[in-house]
N, CA, C and O atoms as CSV, one atom per row, in Angstrom:
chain,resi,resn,atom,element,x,y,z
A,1,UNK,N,N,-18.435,-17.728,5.646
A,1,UNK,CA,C,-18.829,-16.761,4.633
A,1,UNK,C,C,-17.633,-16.331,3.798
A,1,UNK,O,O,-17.758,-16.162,2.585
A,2,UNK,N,N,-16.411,-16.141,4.461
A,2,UNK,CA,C,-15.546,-15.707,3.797
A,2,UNK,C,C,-14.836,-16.869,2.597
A,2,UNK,O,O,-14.376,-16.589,1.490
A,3,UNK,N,N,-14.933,-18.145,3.216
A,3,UNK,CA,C,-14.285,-18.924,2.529
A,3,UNK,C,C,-15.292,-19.081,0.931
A,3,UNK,O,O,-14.778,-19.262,-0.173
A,4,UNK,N,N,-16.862,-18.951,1.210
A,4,UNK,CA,C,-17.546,-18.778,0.182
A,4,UNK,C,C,-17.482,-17.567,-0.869
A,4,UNK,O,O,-17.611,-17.712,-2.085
A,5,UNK,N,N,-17.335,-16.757,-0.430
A,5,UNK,CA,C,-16.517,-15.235,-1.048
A,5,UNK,C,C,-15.586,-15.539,-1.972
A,5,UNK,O,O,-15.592,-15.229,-3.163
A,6,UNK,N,N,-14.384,-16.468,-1.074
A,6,UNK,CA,C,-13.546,-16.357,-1.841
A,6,UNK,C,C,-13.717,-17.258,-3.133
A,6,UNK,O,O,-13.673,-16.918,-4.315
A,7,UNK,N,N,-13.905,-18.382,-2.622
A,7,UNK,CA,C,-14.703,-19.115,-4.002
A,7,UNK,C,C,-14.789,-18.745,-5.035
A,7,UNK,O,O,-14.158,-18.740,-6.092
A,8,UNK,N,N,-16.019,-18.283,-4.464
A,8,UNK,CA,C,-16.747,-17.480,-6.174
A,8,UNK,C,C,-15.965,-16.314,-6.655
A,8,UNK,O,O,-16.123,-16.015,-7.839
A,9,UNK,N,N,-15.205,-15.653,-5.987
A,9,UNK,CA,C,-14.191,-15.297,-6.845
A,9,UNK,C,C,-13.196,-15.874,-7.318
A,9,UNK,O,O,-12.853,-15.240,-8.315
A,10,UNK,N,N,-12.488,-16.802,-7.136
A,10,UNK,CA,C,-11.806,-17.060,-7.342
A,10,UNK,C,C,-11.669,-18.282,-8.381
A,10,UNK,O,O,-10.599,-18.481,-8.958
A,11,UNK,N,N,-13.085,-19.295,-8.646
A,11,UNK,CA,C,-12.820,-20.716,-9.035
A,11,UNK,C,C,-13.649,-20.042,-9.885
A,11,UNK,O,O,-13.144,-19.067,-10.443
A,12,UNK,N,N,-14.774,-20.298,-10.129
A,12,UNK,CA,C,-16.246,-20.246,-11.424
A,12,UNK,C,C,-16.153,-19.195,-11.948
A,12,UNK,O,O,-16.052,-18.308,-11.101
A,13,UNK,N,N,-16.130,-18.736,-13.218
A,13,UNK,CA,C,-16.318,-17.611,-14.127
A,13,UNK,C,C,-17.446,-16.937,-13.611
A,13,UNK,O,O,-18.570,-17.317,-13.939
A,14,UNK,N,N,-17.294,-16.036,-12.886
A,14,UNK,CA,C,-18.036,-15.000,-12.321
A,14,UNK,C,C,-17.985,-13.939,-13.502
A,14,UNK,O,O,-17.014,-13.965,-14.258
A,15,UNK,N,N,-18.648,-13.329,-13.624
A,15,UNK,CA,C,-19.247,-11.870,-14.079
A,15,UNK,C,C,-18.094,-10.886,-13.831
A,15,UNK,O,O,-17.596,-10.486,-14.884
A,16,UNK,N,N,-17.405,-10.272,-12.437
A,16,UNK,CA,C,-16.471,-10.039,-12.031
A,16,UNK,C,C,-14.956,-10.633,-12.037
A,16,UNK,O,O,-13.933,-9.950,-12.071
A,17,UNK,N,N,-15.042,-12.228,-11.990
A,17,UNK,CA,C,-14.116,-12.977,-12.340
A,17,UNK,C,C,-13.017,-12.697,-13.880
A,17,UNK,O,O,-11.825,-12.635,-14.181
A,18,UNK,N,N,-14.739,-12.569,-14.663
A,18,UNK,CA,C,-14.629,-12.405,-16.292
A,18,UNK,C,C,-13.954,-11.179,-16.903
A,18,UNK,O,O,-13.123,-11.029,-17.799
A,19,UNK,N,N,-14.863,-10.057,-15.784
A,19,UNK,CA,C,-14.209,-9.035,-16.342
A,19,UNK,C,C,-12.725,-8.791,-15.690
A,19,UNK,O,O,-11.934,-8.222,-16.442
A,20,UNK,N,N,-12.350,-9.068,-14.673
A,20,UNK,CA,C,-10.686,-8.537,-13.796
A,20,UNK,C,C,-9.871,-9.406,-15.145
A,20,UNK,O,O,-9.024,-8.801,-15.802
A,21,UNK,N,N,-10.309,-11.217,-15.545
A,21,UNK,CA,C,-9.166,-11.904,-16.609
A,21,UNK,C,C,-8.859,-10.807,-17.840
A,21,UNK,O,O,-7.788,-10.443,-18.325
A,22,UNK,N,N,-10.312,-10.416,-18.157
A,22,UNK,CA,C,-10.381,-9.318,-19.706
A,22,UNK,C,C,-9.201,-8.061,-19.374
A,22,UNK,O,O,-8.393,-7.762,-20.253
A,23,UNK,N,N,-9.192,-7.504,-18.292
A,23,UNK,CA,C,-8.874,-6.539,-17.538
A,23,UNK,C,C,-7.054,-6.518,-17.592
A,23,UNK,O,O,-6.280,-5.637,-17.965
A,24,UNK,N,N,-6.870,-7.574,-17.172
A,24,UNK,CA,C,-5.398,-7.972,-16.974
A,24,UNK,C,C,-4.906,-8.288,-18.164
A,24,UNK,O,O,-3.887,-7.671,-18.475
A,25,UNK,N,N,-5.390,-9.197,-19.060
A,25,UNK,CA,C,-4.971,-9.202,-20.649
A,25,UNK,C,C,-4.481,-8.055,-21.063
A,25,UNK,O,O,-3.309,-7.680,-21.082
A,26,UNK,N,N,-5.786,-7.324,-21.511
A,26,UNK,CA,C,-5.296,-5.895,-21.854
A,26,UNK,C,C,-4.498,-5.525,-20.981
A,26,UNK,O,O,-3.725,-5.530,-21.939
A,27,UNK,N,N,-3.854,-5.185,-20.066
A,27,UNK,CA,C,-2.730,-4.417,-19.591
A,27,UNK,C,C,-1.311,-5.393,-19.578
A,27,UNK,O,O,-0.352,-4.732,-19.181
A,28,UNK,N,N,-1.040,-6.495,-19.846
A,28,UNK,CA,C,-0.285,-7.021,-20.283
A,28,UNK,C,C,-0.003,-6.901,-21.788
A,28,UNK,O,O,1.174,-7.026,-22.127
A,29,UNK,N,N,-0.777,-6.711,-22.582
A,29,UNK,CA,C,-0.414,-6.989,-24.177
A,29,UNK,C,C,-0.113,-5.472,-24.048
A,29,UNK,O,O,0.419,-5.022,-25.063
A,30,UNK,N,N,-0.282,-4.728,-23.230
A,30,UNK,CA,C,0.598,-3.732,-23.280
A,30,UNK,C,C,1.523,-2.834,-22.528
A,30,UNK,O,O,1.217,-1.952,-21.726
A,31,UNK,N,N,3.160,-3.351,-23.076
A,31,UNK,CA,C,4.094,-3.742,-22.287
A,31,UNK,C,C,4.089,-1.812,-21.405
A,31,UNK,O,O,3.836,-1.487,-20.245
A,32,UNK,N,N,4.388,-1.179,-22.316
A,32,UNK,CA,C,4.236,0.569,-22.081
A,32,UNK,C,C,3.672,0.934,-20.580
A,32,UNK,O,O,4.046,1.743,-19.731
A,33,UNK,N,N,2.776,0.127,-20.627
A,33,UNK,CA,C,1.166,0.091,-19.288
A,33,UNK,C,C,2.372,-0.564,-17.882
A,33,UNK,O,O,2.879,0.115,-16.989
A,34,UNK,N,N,2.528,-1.970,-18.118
A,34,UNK,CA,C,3.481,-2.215,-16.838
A,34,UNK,C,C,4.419,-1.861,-16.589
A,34,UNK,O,O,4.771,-2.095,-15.432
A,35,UNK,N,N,5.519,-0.994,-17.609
A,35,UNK,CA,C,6.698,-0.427,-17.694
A,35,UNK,C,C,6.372,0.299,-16.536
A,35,UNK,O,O,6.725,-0.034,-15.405
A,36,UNK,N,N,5.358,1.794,-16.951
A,36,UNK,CA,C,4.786,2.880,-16.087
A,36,UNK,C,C,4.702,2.451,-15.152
A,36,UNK,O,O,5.309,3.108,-14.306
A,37,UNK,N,N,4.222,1.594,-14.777
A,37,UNK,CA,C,3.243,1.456,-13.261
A,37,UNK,C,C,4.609,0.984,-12.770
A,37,UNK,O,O,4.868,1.654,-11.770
A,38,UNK,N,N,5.531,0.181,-13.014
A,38,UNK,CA,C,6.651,-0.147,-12.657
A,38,UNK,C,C,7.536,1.035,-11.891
A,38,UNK,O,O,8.069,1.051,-10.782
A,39,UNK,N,N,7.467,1.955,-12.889
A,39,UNK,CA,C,8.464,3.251,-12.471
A,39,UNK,C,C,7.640,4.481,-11.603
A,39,UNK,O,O,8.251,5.237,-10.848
A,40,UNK,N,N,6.666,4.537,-11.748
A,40,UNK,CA,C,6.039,4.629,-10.562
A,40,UNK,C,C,6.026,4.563,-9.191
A,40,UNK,O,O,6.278,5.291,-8.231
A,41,UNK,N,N,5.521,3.079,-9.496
A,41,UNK,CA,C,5.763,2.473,-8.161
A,41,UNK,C,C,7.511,2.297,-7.381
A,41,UNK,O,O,7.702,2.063,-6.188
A,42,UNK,N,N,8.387,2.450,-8.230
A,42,UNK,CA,C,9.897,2.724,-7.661
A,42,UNK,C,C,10.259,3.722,-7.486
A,42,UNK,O,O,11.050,3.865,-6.553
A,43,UNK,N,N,9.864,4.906,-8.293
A,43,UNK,CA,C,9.906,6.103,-7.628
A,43,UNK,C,C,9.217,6.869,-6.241
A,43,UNK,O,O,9.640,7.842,-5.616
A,44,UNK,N,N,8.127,6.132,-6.044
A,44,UNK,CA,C,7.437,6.353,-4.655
A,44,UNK,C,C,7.986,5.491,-3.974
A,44,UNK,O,O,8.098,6.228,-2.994
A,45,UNK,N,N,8.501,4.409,-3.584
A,45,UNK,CA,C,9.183,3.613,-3.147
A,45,UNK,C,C,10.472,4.040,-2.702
A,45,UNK,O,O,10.898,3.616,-1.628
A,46,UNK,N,N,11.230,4.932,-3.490
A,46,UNK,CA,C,12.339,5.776,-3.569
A,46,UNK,C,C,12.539,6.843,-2.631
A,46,UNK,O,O,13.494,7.234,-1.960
A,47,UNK,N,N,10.727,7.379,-2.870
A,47,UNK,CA,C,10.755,8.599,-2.090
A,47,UNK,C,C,10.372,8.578,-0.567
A,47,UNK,O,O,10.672,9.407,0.293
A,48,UNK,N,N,9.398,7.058,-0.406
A,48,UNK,CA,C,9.546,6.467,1.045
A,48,UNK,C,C,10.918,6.296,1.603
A,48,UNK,O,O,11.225,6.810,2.679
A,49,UNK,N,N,11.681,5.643,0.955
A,49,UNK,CA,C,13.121,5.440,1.659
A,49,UNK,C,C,13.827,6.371,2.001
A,49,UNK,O,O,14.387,6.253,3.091
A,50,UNK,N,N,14.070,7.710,1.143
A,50,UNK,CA,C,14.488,8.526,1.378
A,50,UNK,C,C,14.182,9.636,2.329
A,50,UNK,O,O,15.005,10.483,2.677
A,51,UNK,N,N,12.829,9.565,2.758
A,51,UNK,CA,C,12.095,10.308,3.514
A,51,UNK,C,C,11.874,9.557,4.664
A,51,UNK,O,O,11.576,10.337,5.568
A,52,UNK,N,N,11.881,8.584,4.990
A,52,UNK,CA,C,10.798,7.668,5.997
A,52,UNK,C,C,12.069,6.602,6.943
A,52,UNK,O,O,11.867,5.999,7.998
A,53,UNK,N,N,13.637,6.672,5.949
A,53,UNK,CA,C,14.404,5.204,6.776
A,53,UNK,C,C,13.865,4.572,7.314
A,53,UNK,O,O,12.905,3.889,6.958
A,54,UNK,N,N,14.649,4.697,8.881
A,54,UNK,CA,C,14.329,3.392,9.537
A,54,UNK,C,C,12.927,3.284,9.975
A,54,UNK,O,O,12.741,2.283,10.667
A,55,UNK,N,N,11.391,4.360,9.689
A,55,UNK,CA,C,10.742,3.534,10.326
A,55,UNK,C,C,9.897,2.556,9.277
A,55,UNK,O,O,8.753,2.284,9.641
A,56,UNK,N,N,10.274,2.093,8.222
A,56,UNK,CA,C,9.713,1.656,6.919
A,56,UNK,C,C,10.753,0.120,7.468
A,56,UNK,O,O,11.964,0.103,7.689
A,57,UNK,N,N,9.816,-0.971,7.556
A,57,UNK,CA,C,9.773,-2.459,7.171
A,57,UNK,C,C,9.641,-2.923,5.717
A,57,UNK,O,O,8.630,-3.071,5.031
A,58,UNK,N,N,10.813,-3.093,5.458
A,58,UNK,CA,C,11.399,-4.170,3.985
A,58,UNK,C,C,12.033,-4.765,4.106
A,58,UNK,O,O,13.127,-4.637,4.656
A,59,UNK,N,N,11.347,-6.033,3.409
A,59,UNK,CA,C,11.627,-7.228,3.550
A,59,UNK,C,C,13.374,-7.469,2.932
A,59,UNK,O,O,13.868,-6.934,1.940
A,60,UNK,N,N,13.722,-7.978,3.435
A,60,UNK,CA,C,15.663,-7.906,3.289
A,60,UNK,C,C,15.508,-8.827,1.926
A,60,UNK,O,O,16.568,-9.432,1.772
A,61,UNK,N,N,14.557,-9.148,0.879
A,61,UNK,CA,C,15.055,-10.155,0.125
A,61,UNK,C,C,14.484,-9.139,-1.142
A,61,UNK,O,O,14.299,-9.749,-2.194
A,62,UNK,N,N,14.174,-7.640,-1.174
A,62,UNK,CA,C,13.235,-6.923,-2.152
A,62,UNK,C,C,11.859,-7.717,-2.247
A,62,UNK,O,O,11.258,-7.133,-3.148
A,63,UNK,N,N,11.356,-8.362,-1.954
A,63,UNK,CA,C,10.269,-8.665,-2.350
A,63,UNK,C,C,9.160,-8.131,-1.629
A,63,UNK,O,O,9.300,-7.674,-0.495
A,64,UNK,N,N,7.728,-8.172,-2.408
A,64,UNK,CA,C,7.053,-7.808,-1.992
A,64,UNK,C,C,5.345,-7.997,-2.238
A,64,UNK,O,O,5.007,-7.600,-3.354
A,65,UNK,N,N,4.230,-8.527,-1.399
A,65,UNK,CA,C,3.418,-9.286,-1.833
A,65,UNK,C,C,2.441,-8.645,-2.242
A,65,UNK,O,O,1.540,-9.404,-2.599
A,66,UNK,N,N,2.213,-7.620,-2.351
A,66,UNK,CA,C,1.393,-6.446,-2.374
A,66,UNK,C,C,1.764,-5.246,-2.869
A,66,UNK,O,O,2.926,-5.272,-3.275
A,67,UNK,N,N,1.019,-3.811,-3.037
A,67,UNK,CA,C,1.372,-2.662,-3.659
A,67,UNK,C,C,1.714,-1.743,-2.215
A,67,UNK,O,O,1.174,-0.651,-2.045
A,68,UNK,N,N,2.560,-2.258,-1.329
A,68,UNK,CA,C,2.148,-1.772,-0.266
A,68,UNK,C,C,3.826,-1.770,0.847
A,68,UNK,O,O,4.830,-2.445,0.617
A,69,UNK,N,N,3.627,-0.841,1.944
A,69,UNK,CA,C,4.618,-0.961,2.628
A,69,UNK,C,C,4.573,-1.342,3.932
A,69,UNK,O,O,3.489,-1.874,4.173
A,70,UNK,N,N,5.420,-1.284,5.036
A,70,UNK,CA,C,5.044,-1.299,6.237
A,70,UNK,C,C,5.924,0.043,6.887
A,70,UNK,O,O,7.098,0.384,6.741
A,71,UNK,N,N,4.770,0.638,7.680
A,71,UNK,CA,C,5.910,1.413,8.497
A,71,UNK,C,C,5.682,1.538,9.970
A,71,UNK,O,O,4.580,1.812,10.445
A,72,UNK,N,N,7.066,1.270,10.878
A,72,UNK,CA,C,6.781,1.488,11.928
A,72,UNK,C,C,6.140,2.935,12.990
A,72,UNK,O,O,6.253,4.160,12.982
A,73,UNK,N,N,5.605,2.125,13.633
A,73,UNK,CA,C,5.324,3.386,14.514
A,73,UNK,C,C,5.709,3.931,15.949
A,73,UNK,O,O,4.984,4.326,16.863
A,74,UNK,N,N,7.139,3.822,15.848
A,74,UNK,CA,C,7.877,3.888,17.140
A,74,UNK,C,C,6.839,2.994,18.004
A,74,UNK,O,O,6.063,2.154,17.548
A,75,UNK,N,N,6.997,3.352,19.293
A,75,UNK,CA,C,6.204,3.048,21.023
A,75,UNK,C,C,4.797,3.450,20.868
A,75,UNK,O,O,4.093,3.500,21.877
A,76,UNK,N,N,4.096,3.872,19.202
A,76,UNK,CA,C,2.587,4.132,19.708
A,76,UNK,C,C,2.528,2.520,18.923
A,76,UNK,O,O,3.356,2.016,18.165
A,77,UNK,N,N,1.019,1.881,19.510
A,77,UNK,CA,C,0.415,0.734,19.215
A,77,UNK,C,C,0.116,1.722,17.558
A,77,UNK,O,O,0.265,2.885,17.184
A,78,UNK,N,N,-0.486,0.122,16.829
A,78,UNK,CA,C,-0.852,0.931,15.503
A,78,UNK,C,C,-2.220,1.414,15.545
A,78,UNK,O,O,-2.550,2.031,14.531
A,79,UNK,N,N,-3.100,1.299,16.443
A,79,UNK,CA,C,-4.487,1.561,15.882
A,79,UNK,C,C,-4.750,2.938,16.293
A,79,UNK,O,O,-5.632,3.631,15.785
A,80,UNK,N,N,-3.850,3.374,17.362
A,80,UNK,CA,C,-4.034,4.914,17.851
A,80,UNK,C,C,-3.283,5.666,17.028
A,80,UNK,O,O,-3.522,6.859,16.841
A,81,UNK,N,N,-2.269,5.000,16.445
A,81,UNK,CA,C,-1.644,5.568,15.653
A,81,UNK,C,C,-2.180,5.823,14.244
A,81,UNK,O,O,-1.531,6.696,13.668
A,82,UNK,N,N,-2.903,5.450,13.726
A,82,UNK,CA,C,-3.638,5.418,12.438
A,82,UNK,C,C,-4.981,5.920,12.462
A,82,UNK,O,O,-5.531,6.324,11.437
A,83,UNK,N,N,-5.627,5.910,13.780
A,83,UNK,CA,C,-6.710,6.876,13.922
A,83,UNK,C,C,-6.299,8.039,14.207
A,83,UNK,O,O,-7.257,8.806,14.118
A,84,UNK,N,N,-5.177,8.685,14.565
A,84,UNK,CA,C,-4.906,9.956,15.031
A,84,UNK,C,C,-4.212,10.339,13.331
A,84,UNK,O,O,-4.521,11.414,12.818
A,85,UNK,N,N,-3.551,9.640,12.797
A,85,UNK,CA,C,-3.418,10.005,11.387
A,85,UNK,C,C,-4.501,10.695,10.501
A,85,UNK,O,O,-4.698,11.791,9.976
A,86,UNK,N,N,-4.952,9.778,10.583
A,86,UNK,CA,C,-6.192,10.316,9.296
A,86,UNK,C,C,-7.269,11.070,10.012
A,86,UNK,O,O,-7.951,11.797,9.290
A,87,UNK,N,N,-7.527,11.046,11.153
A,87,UNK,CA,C,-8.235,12.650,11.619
A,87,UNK,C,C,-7.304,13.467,11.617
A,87,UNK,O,O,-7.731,14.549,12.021
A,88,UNK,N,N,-5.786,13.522,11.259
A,88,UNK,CA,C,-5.453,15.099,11.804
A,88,UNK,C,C,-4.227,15.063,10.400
A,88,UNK,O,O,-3.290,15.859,10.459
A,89,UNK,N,N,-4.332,14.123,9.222
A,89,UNK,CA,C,-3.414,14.381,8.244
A,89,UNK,C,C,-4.488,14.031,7.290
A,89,UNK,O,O,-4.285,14.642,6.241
A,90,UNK,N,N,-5.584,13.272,7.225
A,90,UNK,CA,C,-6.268,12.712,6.243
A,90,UNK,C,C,-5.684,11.288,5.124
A,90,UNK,O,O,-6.166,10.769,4.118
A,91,UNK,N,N,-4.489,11.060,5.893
A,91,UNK,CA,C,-3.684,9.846,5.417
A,91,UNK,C,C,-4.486,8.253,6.132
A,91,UNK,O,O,-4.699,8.078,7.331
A,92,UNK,N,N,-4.771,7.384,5.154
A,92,UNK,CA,C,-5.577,6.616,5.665
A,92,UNK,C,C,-4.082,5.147,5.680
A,92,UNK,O,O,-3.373,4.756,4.753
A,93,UNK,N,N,-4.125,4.790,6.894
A,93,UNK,CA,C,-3.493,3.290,6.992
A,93,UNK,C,C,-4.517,2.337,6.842
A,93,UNK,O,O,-5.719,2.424,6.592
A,94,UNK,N,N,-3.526,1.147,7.118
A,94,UNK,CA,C,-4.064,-0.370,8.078
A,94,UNK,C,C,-3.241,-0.467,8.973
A,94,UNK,O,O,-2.015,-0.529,8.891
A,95,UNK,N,N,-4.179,-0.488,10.223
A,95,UNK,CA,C,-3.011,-1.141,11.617
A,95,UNK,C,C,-2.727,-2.637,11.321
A,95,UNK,O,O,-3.462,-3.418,10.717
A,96,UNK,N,N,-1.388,-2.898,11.925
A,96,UNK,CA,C,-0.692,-4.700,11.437
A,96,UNK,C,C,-1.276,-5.385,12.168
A,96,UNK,O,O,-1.226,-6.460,11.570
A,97,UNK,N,N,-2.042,-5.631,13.436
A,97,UNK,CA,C,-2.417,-5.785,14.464
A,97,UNK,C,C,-2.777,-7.746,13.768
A,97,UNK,O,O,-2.222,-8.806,14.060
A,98,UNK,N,N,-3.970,-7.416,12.767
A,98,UNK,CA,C,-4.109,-8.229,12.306
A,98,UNK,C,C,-3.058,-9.298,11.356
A,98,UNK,O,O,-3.158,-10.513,11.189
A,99,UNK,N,N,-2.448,-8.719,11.039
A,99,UNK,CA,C,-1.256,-9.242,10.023
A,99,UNK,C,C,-0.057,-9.748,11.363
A,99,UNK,O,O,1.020,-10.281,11.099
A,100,UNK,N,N,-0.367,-9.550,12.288
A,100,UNK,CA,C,0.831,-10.237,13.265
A,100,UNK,C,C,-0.046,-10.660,14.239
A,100,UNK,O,O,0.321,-10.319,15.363
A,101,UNK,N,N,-0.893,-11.171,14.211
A,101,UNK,CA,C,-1.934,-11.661,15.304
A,101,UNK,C,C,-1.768,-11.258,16.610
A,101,UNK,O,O,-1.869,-11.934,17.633
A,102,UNK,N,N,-1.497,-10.064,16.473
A,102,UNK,CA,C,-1.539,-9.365,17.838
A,102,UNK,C,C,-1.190,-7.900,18.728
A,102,UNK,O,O,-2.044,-7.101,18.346
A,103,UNK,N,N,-0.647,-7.489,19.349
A,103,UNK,CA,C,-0.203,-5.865,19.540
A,103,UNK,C,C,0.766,-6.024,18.244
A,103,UNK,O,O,1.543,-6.949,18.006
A,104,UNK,N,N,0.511,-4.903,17.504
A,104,UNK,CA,C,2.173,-4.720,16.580
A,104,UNK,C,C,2.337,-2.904,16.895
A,104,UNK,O,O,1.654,-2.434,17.804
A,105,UNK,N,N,3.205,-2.044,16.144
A,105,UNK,CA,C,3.677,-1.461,16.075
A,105,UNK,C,C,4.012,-0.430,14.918
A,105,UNK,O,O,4.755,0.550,14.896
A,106,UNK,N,N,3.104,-1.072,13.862
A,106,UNK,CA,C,3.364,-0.513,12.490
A,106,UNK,C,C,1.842,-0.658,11.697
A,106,UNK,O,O,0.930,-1.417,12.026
A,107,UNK,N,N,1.860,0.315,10.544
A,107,UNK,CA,C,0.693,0.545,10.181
A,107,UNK,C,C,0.990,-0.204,8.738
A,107,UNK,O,O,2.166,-0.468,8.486
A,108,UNK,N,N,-0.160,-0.599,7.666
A,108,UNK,CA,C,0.403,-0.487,6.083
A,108,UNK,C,C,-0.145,0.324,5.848
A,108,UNK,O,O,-1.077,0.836,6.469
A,109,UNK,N,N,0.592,0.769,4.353
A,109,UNK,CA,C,0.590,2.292,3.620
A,109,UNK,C,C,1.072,1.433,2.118
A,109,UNK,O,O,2.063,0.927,1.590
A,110,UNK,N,N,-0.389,1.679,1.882
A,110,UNK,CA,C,-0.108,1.793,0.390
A,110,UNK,C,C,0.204,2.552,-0.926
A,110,UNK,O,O,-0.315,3.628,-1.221
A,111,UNK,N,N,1.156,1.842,-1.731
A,111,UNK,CA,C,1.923,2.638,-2.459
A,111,UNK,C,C,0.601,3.206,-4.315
A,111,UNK,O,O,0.875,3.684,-5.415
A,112,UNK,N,N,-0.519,2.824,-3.737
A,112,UNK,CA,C,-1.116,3.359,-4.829
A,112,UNK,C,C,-2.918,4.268,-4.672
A,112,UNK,O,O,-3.925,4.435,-5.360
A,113,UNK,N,N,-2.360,4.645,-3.229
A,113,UNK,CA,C,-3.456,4.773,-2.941
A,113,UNK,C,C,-3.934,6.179,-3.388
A,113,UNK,O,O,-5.089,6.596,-3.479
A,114,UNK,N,N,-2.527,6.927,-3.695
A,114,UNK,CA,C,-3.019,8.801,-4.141
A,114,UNK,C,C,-3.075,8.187,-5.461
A,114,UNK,O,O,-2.739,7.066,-5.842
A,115,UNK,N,N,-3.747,9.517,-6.270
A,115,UNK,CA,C,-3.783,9.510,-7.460
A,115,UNK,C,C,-2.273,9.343,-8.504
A,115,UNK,O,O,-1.124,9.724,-8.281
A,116,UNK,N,N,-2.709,8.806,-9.378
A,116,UNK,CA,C,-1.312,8.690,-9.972
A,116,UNK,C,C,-1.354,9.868,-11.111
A,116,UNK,O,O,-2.247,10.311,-11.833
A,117,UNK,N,N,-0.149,10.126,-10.952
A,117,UNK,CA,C,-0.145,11.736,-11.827
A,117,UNK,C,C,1.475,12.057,-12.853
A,117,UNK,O,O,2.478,11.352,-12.736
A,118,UNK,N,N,1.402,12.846,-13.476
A,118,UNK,CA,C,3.017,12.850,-13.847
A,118,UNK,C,C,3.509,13.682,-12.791
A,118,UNK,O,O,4.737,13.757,-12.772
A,119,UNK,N,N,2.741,14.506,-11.668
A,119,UNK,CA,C,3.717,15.117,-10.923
A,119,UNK,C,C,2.939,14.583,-9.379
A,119,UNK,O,O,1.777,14.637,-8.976
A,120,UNK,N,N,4.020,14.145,-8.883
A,120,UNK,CA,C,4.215,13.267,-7.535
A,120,UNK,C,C,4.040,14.238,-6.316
A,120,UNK,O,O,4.495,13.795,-5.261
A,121,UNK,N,N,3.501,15.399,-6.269
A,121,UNK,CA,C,3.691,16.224,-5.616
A,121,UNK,C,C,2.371,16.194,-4.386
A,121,UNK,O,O,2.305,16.969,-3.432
A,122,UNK,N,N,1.409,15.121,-4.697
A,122,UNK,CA,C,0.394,14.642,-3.326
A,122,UNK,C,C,0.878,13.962,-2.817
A,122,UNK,O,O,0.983,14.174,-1.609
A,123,UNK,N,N,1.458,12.769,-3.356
A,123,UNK,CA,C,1.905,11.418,-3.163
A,123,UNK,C,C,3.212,12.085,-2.230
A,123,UNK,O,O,3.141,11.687,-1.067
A,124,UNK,N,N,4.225,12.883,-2.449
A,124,UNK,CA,C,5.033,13.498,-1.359
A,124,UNK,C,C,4.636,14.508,-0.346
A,124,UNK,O,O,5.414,14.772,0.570
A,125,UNK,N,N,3.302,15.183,-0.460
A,125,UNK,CA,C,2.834,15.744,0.691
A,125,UNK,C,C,2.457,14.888,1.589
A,125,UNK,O,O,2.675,15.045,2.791
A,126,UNK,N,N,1.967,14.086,1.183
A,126,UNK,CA,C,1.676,12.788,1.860
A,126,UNK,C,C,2.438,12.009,2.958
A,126,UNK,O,O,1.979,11.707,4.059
A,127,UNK,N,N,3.608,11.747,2.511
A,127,UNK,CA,C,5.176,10.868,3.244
A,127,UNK,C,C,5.082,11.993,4.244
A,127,UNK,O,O,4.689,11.716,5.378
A,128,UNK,N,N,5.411,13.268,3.932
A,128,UNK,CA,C,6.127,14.295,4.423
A,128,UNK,C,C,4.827,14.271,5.690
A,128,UNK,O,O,4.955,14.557,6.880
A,129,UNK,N,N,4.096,14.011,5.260
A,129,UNK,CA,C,2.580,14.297,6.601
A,129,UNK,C,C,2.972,13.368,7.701
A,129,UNK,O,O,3.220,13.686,8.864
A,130,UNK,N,N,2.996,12.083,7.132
A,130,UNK,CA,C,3.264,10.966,7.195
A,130,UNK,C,C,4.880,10.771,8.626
A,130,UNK,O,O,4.965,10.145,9.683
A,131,UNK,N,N,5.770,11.598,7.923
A,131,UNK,CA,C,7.073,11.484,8.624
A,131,UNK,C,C,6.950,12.408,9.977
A,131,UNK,O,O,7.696,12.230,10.941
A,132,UNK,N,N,5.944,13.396,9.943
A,132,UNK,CA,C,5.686,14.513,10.760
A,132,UNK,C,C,4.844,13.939,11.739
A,132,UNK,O,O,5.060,14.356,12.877
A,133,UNK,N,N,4.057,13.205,11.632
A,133,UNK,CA,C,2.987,12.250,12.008
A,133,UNK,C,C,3.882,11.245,13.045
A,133,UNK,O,O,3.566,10.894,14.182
A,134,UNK,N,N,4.916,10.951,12.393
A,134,UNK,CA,C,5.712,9.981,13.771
A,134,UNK,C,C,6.798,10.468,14.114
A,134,UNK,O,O,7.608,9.580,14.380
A,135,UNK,N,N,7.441,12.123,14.306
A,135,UNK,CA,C,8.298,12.907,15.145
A,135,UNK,C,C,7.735,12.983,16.726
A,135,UNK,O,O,8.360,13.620,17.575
C-alpha cells in the first residue's frame, strides 16, 4: 500500500501532485519568501543550540534532510519519553525508534512545527519546556 501511495504521489500528475509543483514555483520566484524561512529556521536552530547542547544530534557535516532535529534523551527510551512530554508540556515529538530500527534514545523535534511569528517567544517556551523535560 505504501509503495502505491507513494507512486501516485510522486510519478502521475495528481491533483495534489499539481497543486504542491504550482505551490513551490511561487515560493521560489520569490526570493524574499526563502530568504525568511531561511532565517528563521537558523535562528531557531540557534536557539536549540544554545539552550539544548549536548542533548541535540547534528550531523558533523551541517547538513540536514528535513526541517527537523534530533534530540537525545539521556537513559529514558524515546517513546516514554515523548509520551510523558506532550501529556505534561504539550510538546509533540517522534520517537527514533523507527529511524534506527530499534531501542534508540532520542526523539525528533521539528523546527517548524509552532507557529511562525516575528516574535519567537512560543517557539522558546517551547525548548525551555523541552530542556526542563530532560533535567
Amino acid at each position: 500500500m505504501e509503495a502505491i501511495v507513494g507512486r501516485e504521489n510522486l510519478s502521475s500528475p495528481t491533483p495534489s501532485f499539481l497543486a504542491g509543483t504550482e505551490v513551490l514555483k511561487r515560493f521560489l520566484d520569490r526570493p524574499q519568501s526563502y530568504e525568511w524561512v531561511c532565517r528563521v529556521l537558523a535562528n531557531r536552530l540557534t536557539i536549540l543550540v544554545k539552550e539544548m547542547g549536548e542533548h541535540l544530534l547534528l550531523p558533523g557535516n551541517g547538513l540536514f534532510g528535513a526541517l527537523y532535529v534530533l534530540v537525545k534523551t539521556g537513559q529514558e527510551p524515546c517513546k516514554p519519553f515523548a509520551d510523558r512530554l506532550i501529556e505534561q508540556s504539550g510538546i509533540v515529538t517522534v520517537p527514533c525508534n523507527q529511524f534506527y530500527g530499534g531501542e534508540a534514545h532520542a526523539v525528533r523535534l521539528s523546527l517548524v512545527s509552532v507557529p511562525w511569528t516575528e516574535d519567537e517567544s512560543g517557539w522558546i517556551a517551547s525548548v525551555k519546556a523541552l530542556k526542563k523535560a530532560l533535567s
